[in-house]
N, C-alpha and C positions, 0 to 999 in steps of 0.2 A: 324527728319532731317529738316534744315531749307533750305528752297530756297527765293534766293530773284529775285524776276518777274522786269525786264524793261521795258516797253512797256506803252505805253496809247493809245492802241487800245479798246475798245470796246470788240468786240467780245475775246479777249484774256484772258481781266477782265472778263466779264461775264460768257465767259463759260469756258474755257481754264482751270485757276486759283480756283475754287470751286471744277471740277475735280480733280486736281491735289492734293485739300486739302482731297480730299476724298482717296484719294490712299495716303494717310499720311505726305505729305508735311507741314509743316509750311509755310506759304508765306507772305511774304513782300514785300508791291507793291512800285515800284517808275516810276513818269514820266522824271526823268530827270539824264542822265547822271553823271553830276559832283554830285549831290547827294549820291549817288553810290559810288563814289571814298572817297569821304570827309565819308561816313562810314566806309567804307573797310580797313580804318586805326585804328579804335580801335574792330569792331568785326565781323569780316567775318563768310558769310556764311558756310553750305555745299556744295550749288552751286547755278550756276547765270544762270539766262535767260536772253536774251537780245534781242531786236527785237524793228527797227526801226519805226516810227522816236521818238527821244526824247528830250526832251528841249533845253539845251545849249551845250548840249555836246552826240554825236549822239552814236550809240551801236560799231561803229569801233574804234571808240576813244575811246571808255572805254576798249575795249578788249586790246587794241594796248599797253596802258597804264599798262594795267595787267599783259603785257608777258614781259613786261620790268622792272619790279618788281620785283627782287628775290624772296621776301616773300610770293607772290602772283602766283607764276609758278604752282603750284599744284594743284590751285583752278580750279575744273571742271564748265566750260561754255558751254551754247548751247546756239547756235543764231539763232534768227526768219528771216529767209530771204524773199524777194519778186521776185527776180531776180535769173536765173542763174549765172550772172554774180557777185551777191554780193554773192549768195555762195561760189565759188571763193576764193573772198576777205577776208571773212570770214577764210576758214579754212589756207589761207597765214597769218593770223593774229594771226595764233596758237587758235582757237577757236576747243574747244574736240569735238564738233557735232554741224551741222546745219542740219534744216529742213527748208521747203519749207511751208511757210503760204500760207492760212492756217491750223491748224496741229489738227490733231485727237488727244484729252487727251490720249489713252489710247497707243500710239504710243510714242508721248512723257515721260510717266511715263516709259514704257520699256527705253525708251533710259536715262532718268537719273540715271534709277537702275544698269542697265549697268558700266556709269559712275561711281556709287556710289563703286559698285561692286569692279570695276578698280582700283580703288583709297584705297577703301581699303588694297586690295591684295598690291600696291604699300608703301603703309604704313608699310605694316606689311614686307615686302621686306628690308625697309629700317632699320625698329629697328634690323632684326637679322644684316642686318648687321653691323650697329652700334654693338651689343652684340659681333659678329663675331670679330670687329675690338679690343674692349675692350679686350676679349679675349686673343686676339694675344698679347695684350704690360701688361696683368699684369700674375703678380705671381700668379699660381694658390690655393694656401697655404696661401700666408699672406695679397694678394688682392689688396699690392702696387704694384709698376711698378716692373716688371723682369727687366733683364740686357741688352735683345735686345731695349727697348724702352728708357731704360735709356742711352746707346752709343750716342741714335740716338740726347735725348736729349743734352747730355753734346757735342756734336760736333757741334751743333745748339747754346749753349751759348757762348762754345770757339769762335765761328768766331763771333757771336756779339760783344763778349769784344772784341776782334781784331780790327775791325773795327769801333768802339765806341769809343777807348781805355779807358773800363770800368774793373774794378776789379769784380772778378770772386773767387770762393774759390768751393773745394772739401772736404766731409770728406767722407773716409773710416774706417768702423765699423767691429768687430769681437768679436762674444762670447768669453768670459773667457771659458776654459775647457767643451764646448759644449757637445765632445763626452762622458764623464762621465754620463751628466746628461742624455742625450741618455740608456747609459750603465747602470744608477742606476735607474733612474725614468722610464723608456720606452720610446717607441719613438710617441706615443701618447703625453705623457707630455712634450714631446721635440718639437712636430708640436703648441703644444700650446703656450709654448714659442716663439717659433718664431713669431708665431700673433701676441703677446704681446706686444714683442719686435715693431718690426709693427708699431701698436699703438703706441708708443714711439715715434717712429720719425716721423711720421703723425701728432701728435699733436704738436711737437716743430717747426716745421719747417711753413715757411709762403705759400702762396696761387701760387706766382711765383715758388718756390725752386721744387727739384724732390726727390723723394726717392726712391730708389728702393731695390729691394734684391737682391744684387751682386751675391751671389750664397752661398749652402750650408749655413751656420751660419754668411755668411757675406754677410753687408749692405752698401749704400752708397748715397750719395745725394749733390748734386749738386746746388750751390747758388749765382744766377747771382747777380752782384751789390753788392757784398759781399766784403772787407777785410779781412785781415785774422784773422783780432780782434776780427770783428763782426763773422767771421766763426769757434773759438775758443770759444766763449761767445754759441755759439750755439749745438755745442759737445759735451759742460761741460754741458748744460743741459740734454741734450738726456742720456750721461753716469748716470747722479743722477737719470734719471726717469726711466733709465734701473736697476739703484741698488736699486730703492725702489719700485721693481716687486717683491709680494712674492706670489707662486703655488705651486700647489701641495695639499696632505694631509697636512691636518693641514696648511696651506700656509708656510710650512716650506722650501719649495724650495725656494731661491735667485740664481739671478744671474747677471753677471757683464761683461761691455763689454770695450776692446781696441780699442781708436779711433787717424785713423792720419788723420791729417787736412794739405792742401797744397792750394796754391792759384795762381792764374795770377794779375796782370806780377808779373815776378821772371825771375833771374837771368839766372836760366835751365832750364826754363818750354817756351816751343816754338810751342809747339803740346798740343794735347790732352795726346796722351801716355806720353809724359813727366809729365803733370800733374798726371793722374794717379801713374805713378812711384813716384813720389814727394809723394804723399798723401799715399802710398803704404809703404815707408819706414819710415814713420811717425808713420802708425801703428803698422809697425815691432819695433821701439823704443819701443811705448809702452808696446807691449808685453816683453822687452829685460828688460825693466827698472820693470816688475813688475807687471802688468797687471793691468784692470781697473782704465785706467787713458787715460788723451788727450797729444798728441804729436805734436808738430807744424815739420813742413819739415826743414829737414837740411838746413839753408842759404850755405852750401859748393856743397847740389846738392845729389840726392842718390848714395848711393854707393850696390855693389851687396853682397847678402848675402843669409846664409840658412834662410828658417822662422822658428821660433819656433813652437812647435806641441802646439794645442790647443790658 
């Protein structure tokens, strides 16, 4: 664990700091403030001491500076005080612990480990939730987004392009005859598919765009900045890279999927739902006209219809 010491006190270096290296600290001394700051930008410690007075720039202004630092909010400080009155100051500064100099080593080691302590648990707080949140917005099976996180995003690009008035496109994706391969190969070999698939559109798609799993054997993905050319050009690929998936024994299983492609602005697309619908009966063509193939949206606007099975 590395700590870096502020101070140029004497007794602090001498005996303080030697202590502290013995109870396992790393320590890097400085007597001056802005030194301190000008490192803290490429490689911060595990925590800071500070204790008045320092060179050009004193231990409240360094703290002051710290709490107003996003990237810096975490970083556990203890400050060396002399006054009641700068303890105080100190923890209005957002300073995690002051003591009163001068400070018994083995008082202060409890109270960094403390901190250390703290900070950990707070870490590890924060990854599950992080995990926690990931959780929530993907598919648990093919590890791209579900259909709750994908809503959330496609009404987040609609109102950009809105307000941009940027071109926007959608394509909606569906297995060929999915429940067959269910029914003949298992449904093992059918969850592997759909990874697959997954993978298909993961890879074609760019860094911006979203993919998600609409539900059951249907996919979807969403591509801000997009025409419906460039959103055409992008569906023909995913469809080739879904027909030259081969699983199975022997990789003798293939399979093939129907995509409609719809985009903003257009003439009946004023909503999100309306796009969805556009993009929905785009892929009802394809499957009408014959399956494994792209569909651009009706310029007339969707009309209502049965879907075909499969």
């Amino acid at each position: 664990m590395e700590l870096w010491v502020a101070s140029t006190r004497s007794s602090t270096r001498g005996y303080v700091v030697p202590a502290l290296e013995r109870g396992g600290w790393v320590c890097t001394l400085f007597d001056d403030g802005a030194a301190v700051m000008r490192r803290l930008d490429s490689e911060p410690p595990d925590a800071l001491l500070l204790e008045d007075p320092l060179g050009t720039e004193d231990a409240f202004s360094v703290l002051s500076r710290l709490r107003l630092s996003e990237a810096r909010l975490d970083l556990p400080v203890v400050v060396l005080t002399q006054t009641p009155e700068a303890l105080v100051q100190a923890f209005e500064l957002g300073a995690d612990d002051v003591l009163t100099a001068p400070v018994e080593p083995v008082e202060l080691l409890a109270r960094l480990a403390r901190r250390g302590a703290l900070k950990q648990r707070t870490d590890a707080l924060l990854v599950q939730g992080e995990r926690l949140e990931k959780l929530a917005l993907t598919d648990g099976l093919t590890q791209i987004h579900n259909r709750r996180h994908f809503q959330i995003r496609l009404a987040e690009e609609f109102r950009r392009a809105q307000r941009y008035d940027n071109p926007m496109a959608l394509i909606l994706a569906d297995l060929d005859h999915f429940k067959s391969i269910n029914d003949t190969a298992g449904h093992v070999v059918g969850d592997l598919v759909l990874r697959k698939v997954a993978g298909c559109f993961t890879a074609c798609i760019r860094d911006t765009d979203t993919a998600a799993r609409w539900g059951g054997e249907e996919f979807a993905v969403v591509l801000p900045q997009t025409h419906l050319a460039g959103a055409l050009t992008v569906a023909e690929r995913i469809r080739k890279d879904i027909g030259a998936l081969r699983l199975g024994p022997g990789d003798a299983l293939g399979v093939t999927a129907s995509l409609g492609v719809a985009s903003y602005p257009a003439a009946h697309v004023h909503t999100t739902d309306e796009l969805v619908r556009a993009a929905d009966e785009a892929l009802y063509r394809a499957k009408r006209d014959g399956r494994n193939r792209v569909c651009l949206t009706d310029p007339a606007g969707p009309a209502e219809r049965e879907r075909l099975p499969g």
